[in-house]
C-alpha positions in Angstrom: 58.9 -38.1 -135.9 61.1 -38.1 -132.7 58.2 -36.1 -131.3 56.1 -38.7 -131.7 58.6 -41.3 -130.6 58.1 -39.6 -127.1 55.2 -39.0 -126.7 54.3 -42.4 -127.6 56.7 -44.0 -125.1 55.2 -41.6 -122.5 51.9 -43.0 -123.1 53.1 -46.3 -122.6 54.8 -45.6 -119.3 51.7 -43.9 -118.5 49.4 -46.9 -119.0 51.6 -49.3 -117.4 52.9 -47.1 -114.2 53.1 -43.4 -113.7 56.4 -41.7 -113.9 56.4 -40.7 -110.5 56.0 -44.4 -108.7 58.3 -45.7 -110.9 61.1 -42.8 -109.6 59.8 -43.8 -106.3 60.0 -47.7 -107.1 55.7 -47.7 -106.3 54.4 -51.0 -107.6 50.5 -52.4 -107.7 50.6 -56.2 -106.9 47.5 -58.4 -105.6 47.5 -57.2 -102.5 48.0 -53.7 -102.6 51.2 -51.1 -103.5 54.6 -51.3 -102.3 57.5 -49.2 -102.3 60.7 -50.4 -102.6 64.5 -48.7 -103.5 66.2 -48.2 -106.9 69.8 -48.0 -107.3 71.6 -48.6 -110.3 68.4 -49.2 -112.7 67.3 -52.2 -110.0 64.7 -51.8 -108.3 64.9 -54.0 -105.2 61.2 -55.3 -102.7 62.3 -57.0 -99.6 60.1 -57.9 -96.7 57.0 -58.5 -99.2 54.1 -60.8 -97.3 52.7 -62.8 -99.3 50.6 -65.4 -97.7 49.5 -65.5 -93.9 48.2 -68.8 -92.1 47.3 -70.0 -88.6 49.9 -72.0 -87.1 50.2 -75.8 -88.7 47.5 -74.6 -91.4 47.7 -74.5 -95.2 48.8 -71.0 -95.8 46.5 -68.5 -97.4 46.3 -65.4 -99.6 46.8 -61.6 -97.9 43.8 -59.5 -97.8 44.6 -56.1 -99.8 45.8 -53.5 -97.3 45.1 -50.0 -98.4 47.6 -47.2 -99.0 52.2 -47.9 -100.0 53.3 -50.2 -97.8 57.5 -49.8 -97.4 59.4 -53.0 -98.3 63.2 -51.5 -98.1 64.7 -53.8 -95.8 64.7 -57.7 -95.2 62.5 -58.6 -92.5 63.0 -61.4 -89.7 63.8 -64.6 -90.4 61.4 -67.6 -89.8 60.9 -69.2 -86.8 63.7 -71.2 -85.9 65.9 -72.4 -82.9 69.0 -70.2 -81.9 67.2 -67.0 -83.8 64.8 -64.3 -82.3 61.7 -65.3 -82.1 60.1 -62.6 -80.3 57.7 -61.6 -83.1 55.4 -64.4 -83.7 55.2 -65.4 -87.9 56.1 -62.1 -89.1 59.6 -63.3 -91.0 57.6 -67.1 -92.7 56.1 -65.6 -95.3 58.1 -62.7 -96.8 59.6 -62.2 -100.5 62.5 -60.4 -101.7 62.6 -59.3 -105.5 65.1 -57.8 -107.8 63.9 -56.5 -111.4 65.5 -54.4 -114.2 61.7 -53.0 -115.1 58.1 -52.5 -113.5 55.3 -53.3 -115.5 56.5 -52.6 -119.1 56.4 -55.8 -120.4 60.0 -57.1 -120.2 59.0 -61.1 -120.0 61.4 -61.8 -118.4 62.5 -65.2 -117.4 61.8 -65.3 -113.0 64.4 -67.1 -110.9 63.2 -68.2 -107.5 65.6 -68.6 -105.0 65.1 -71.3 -102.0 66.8 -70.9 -99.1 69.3 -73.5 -97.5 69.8 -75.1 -94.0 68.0 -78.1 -94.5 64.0 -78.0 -93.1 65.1 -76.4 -90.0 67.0 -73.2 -90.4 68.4 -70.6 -92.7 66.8 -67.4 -94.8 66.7 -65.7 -98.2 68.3 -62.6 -96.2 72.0 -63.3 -97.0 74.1 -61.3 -99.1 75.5 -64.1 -101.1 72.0 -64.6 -102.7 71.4 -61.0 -103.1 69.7 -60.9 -106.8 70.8 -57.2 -108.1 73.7 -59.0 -110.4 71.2 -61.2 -111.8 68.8 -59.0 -112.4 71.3 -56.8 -114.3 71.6 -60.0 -116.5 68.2 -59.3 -117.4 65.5 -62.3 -114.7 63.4 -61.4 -112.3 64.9 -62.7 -108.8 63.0 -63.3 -106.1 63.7 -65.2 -103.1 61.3 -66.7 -100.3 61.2 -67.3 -96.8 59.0 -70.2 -95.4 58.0 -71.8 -91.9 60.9 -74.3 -90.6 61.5 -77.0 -88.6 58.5 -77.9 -86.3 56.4 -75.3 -87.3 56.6 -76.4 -90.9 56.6 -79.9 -90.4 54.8 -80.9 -87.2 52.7 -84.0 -88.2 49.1 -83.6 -86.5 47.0 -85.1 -88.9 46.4 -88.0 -87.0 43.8 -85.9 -84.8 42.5 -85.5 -87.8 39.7 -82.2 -88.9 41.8 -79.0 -89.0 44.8 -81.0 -88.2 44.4 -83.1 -91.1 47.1 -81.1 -93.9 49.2 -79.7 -91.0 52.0 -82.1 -92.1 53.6 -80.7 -94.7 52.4 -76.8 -94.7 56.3 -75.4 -94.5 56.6 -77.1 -98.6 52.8 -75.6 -99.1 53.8 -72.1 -98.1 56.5 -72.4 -101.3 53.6 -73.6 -103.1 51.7 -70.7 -102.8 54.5 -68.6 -102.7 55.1 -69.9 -106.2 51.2 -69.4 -106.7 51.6 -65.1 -105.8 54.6 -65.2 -107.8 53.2 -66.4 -110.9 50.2 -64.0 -110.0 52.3 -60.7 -109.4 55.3 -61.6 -112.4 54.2 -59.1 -114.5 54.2 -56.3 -112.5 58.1 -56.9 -111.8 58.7 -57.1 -115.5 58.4 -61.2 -115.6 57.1 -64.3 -117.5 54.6 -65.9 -115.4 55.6 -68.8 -117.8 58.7 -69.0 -117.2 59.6 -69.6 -113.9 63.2 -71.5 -112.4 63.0 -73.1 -109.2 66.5 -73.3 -108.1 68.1 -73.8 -104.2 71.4 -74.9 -102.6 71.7 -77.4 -99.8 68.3 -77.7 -97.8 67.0 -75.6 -100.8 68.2 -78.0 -103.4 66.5 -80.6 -101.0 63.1 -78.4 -101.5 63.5 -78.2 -105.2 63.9 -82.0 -105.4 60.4 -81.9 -103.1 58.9 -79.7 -105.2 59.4 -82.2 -108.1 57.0 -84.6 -106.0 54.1 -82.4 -104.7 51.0 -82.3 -107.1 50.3 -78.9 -106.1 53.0 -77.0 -107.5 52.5 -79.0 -111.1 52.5 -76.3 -113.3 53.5 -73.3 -111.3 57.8 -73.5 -112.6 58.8 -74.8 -115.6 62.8 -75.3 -114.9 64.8 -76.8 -111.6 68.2 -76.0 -110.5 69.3 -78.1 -107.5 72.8 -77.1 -106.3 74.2 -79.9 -103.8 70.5 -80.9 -102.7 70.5 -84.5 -102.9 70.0 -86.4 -99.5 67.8 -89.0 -98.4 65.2 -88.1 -96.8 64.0 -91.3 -94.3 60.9 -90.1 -93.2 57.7 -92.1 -93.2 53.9 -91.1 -92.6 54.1 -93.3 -89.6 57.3 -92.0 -88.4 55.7 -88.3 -88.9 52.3 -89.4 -87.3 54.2 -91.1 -84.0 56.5 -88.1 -83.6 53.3 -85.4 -83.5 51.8 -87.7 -81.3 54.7 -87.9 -79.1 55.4 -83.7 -79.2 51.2 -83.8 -78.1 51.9 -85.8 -75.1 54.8 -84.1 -74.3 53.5 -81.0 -74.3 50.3 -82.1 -71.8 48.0 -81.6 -74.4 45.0 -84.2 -75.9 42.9 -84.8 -78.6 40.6 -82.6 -77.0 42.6 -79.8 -75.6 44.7 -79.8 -78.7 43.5 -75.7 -79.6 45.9 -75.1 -77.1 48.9 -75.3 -78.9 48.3 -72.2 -80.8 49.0 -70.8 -77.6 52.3 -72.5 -76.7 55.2 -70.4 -77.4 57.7 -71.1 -80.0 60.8 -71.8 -77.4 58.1 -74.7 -75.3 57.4 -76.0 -78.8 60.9 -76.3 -80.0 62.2 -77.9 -77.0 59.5 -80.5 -76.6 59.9 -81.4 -80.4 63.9 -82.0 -79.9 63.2 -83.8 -77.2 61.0 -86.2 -79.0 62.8 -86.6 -82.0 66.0 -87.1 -80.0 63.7 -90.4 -78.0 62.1 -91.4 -80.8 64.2 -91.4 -83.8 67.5 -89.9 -82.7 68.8 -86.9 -82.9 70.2 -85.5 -86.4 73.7 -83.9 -87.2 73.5 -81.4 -89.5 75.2 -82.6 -93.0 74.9 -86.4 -92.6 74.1 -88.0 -95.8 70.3 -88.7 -94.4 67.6 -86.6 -93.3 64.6 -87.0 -90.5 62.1 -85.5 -88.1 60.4 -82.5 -88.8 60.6 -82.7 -92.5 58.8 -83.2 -95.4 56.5 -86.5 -94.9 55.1 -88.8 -98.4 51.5 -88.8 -97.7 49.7 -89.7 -100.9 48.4 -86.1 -101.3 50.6 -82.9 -100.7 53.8 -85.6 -101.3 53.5 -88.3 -103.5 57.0 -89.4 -102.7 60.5 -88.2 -101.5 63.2 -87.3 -104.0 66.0 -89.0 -105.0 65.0 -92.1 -104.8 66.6 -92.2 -107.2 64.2 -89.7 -109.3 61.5 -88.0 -108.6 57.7 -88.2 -109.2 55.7 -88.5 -112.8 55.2 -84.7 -112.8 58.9 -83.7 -113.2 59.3 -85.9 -116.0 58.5 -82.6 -118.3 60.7 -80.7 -116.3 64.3 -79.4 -117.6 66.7 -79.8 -114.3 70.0 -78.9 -113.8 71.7 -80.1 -111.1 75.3 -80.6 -109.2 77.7 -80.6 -106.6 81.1 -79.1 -105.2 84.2 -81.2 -105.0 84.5 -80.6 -101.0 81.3 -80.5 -99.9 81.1 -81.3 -96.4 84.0 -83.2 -95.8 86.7 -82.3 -93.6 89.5 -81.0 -95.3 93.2 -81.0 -95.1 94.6 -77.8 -97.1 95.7 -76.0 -94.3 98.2 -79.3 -93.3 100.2 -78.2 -96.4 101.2 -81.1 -99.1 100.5 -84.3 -97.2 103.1 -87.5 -97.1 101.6 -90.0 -99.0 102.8 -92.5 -96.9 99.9 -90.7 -94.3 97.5 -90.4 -96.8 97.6 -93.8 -98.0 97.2 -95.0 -94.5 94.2 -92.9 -93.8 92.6 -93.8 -97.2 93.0 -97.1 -96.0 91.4 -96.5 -92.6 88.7 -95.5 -94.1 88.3 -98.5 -96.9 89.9 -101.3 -96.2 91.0 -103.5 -98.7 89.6 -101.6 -101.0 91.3 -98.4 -100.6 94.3 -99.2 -103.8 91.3 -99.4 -105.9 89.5 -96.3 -104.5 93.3 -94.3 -104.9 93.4 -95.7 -108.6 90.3 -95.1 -109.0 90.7 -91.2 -108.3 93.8 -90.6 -109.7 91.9 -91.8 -113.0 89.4 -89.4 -112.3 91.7 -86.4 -111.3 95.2 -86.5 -113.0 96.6 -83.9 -111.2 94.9 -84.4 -107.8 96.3 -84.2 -104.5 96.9 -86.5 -101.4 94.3 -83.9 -100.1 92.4 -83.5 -102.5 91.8 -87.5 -103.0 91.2 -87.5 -99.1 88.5 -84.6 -99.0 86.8 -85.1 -102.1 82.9 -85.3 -101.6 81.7 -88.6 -100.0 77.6 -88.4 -100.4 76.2 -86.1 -102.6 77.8 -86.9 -105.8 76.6 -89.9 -105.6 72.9 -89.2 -104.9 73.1 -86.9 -108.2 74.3 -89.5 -110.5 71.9 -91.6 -109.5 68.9 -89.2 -109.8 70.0 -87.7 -113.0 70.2 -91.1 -114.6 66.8 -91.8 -113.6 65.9 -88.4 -114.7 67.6 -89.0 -118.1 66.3 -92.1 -118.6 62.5 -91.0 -119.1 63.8 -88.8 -122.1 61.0 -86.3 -122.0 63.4 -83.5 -120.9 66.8 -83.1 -120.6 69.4 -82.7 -117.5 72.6 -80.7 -117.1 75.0 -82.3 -114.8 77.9 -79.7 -113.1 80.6 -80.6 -110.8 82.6 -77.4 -109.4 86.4 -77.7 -108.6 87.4 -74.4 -108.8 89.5 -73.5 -105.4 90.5 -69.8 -103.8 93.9 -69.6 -104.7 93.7 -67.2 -101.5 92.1 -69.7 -99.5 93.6 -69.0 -96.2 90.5 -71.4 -94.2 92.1 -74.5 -95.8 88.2 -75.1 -96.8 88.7 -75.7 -100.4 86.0 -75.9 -102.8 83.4 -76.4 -99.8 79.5 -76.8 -99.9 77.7 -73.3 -100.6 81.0 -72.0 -102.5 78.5 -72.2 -105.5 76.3 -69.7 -103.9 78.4 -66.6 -104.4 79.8 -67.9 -107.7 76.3 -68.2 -109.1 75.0 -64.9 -107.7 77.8 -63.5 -109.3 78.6 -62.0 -105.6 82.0 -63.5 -106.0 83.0 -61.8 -102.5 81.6 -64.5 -100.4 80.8 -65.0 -96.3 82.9 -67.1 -95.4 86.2 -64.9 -96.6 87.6 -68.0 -98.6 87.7 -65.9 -101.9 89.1 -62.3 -101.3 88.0 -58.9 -102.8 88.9 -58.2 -106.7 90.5 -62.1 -107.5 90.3 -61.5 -111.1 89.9 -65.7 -111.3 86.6 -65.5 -109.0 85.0 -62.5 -111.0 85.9 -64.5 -114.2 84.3 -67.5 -113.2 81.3 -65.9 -111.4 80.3 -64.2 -114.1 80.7 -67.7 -116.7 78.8 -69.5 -114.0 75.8 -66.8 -113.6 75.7 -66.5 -117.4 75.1 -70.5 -117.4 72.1 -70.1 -114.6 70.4 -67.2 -116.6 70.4 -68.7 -119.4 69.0 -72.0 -118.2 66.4 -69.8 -116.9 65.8 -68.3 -119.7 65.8 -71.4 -122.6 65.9 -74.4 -120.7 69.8 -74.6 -121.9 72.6 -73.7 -120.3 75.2 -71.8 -122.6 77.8 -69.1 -121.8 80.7 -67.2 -123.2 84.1 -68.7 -122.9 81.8 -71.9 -121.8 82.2 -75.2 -123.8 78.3 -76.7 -125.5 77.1 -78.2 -122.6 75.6 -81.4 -124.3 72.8 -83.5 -121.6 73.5 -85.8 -119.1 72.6 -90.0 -119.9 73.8 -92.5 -117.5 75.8 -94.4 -120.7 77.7 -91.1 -121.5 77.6 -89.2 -118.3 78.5 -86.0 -120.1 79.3 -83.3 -116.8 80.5 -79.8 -116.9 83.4 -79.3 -115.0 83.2 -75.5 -113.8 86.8 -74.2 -112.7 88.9 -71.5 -114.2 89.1 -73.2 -117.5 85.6 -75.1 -117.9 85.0 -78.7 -119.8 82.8 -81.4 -120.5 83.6 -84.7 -119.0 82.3 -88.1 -119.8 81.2 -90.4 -116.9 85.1 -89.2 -115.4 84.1 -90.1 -111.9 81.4 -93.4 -111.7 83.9 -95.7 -111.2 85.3 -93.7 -107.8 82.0 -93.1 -106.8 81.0 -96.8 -107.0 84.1 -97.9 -105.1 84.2 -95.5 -102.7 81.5 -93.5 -101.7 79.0 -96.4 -101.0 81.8 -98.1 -99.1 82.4 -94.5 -97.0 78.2 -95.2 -95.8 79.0 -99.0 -95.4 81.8 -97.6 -92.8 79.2 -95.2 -91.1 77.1 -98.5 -90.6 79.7 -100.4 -89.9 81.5 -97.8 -87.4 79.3 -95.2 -86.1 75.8 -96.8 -86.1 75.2 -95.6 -82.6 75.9 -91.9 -83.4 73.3 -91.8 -85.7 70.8 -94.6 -84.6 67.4 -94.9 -86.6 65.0 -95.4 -83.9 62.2 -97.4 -85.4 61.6 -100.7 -84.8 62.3 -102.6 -87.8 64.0 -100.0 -89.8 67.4 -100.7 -90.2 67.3 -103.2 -93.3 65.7 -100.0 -94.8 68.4 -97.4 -93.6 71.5 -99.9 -94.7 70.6 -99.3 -98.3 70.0 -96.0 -98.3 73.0 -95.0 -96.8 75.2 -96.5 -99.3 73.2 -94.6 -101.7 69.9 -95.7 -103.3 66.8 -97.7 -102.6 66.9 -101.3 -103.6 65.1 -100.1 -106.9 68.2 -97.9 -107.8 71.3 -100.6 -107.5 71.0 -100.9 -110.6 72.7 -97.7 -111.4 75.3 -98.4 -109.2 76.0 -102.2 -110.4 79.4 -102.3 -108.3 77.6 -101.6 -104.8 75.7 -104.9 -104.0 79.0 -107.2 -104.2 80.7 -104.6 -102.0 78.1 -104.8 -99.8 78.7 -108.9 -99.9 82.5 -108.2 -98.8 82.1 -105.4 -96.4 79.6 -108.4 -94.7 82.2 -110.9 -95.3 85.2 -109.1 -93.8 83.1 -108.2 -91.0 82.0 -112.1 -90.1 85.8 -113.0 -90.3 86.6 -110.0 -88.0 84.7 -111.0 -85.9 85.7 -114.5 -85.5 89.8 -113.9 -85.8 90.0 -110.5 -84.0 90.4 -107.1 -85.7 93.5 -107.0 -87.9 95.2 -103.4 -89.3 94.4 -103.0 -92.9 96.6 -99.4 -92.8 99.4 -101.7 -92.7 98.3 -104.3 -95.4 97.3 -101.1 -97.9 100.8 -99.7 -97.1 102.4 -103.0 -97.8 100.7 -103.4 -101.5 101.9 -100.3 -102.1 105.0 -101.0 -101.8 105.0 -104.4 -103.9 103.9 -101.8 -106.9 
């Protein structure tokens, strides 16, 4: 009988991939074989191609090459300023994967992972999203790189034949990266039906974008968006003037425009700063809105942008999980030691005026146990943005969201950066030893919650629920209960802890950038700042609804501004401080 076991299982490895390639980690996909590495009962592809594509073209499928082509090591990163460029497209369209099994029928669940750094920079090759520890867990991890910036986003359709899909071809490539993997699944031991989306940052951003493109309908059944939500501002006409503008700048016409295949990447990159610098202003990384070469709504590739406040019809079957850090990007004061509160109050109320006792009341209501540093540091955008889009998400009740909010701090924390944006990364790799040094080798706390937190992921991936040892039933988000996972050494469930700081204070912290530093950021386009007011203390005018609090603070805000105005600027640290006192 045990004879027959064996030979039985040999026939089956046999059929499915010979002995020998699978000790050599030799795979058959679409477009020929590959050889990777295996270590630990991983095997590991990095530096797969899977597409190719003329620049500011729809990328295509790879012809089959012929013979084992060696993917052992990452290959260059994308095309993007302060990298090296020297070799021209050979790091946009490359794939890493990590799989337990080749071929033998394993189903299991794939997890795609989209790089951050916004539209403009970043890579799958960084060691926090290396996908061995997930793989262990028993997915198929495979992350992508994609053309960036203006080589992903360039807007030329205005010239119209070829040029006519070149605006959005740096979200297409994930499209038909999404398309290979759903094509080659099986041969790393996947599900082609069950495919997670999931990103951090820029690559939450993508996801969200994702959720809007009619293309990739169909090709993922599950979204995780990890500190994703932004506003992205940019219009077809914006998109349209600004290729038109990097054309002129770059002497090139209608009828000479075949030339810019020629151009090198530096010439291109400059020119397009340049213009987006004139035209609409230039960006600073982690401001609460996004423009210039980025994704563009164009009633075909796009239907819409994201979070605003939800997303397009086709997510609406769509399970997403979705979150943000307590930090973020907000300067932080850990390494000041325990602040006076005396100083913090009169910060807190530099920043909101008359309304800083209710924001400070409003915290401590939130967070018991909270610091003076913690209440001044605490996340000023992006909670926001995902309350508001998983409440319109969760009210079309055809498929549930998961809401997480991460607190957990480095007790070893010796940056002062606290639970900052991308700490999630490591934590949900379960790579708990991250880049940035802020949690040190072997801290028993990190290990514990990296492995909870990757447990949660894997899951989702695998049933569309997120559950985990040691992990409270993580019931689904609605905008009337708010239910939200707190992830931190000891993880709970929360009930709509938070909306009542995040209406008083965040939409008042992008009233203040209006209010204080509209030049540093200054929206371009003639008849565009109406537009840009609302979304920066939040949501579209369809979305205030959500946030009930934010139109009558918009009222004041205008009111105290008129009387300023008219009697001369007067200190509200000292009023703040004063009502303190009186209490």
């Amino acid at each position: 009988m045990k004879r027959m076991i064996l030979l039985a299982l040999a026939a089956f490895c046999m059929a499915a991939c010979s002995v020998p390639d699978l000790e050599k980690a030799i795979v058959s996909i679409s477009s020929g074989k590959i050889q990777g590495t295996v270590e630990g009962g991983i095997y590991s592809f990095k530096g797969v191609p899977y597409a190719t594509a003329e620049r500011f073209q729809p990328s295509e499928p790879l012809r089959k090459w012929d013979g084992v082509r060696e993917c052992k090591e990452y290959g260059p990163w994308a095309k993007q300023a302060g990298r090296n460029n020297s070799v021209e497209g050979e790091g946009d369209f490359l794939a890493n994967i990590w799989t337990a099994g080749l071929k033998d029928k394993g189903k299991r669940p794939v997890m795609v992972w989209i790089h951050g750094g916004g539209f403009s920079s970043g890579a799958s090759n960084a060691d926090p999203a290396d996908g061995t520890a997930l793989a262990q867990k028993g997915v198929v991890l495979v992350s992508i790189n994609h053309r960036l910036d203006i080589m992903g986003f360039l807007d030329l359709s205005s010239f119209g034949g070829k040029w006519e899909n070149s605006v959005n071809v740096g979200m297409l490539d994930i499209v038909t990266a999404l398309k290979w993997i759903k094509k080659n699944a099986k041969a790393f031991g996947g599900d082609p039906e069950n495919i997670t989306v999931f990103g951090q940052s820029g690559g939450g951003g993508k996801v969200g974008t994702l959720l809007c493109m009619p293309e990739a309908d169909g090709l993922f059944q599950k979204a995780i968006i990890q500190s994703g939500a932004k506003i992205n501002i940019t219009t077809k006409e914006i998109s349209e003037r600004l290729g038109q503008a990097v054309v002129g700048e770059l002497g090139l016409t209608a009828e000479t425009l075949d030339g810019i295949q020629n151009i090198d990447y530096e010439t291109l990159s400059t020119a397009g700063r340049k213009c987006q610098a004139e035209i609409l202003g230039a960006r600073v990384p982690g401001t609460v809105k996004m423009w210039g070469f980025v994704p563009t709504p164009d009633g075909k590739t796009l239907l819409q942008q994201p979070f605003t406040p939800g997303f397009s019809a086709q997510a609406k079957k769509i399970p997403i999980m979705m979150g943000t850090t307590f930090n973020e990007l907000e300067r932080t004061l850990y390494r000041d030691g325990a602040l006076d509160e005396e100083k913090g109050r009169d910060i807190l109320a530099s920043r909101y005026g008359d309304m800083a006792d209710a924001f400070e009341d409003a915290f401590h209501k939130a967070f018991p146990d909270g610091s003076v540093a913690d209440m001044l540091g605490i996340d000023s955008n992006m909670r926001t943005l995902s309350i508001a889009s998983a409440d319109a998400k969760s009210a079309e009740n055809e498929a549930p969201v998961y809401m997480y909010f991460l607190t957990w701090k480095s007790e070893n924390d010796r940056r002062g950066q606290g639970c900052y944006h991308g700490l999630d990364i490591s934590l949900c790799f379960n790579n708990p030893e991250d880049e940035h040094q802020v949690i040190m080798p072997d801290d028993p706390k990190a290990a514990a919650l990296a492995e909870k937190m990757s447990d949660l992921w894997v899951s989702f991936a695998r049933t569309g629920t997120p559950s985990a040892g040691g992990v409270p039933e993580w019931p689904a988000y609605d905008a009337e209960k708010g239910a939200t996972m707190v992830l931190d050494n000891e993880c709970t469930v929360k009930y709509n802890f938070d909306r009542e700081l995040q209406e008083i204070g965040n939409p008042l912290r992008f009233l203040e950038i209006v209010s204080g530093s509209w030049n540093k950021y200054p929206p371009k386009v003639s008849g565009y700042e109406p537009y840009y007011r609302i979304v920066l203390y939040g949501l579209r005018t369809d979305g205030l609804r959500y946030f009930p609090s934010v139109t009558e603070q918009y009222r004041k805000w205008q009111s105290r501004k008129m009387k300023s105005s008219e009697h001369g600027n007067i200190s509200t640290s000292a009023t703040h401080t004063e009502n303190r006192k009186r209490q």
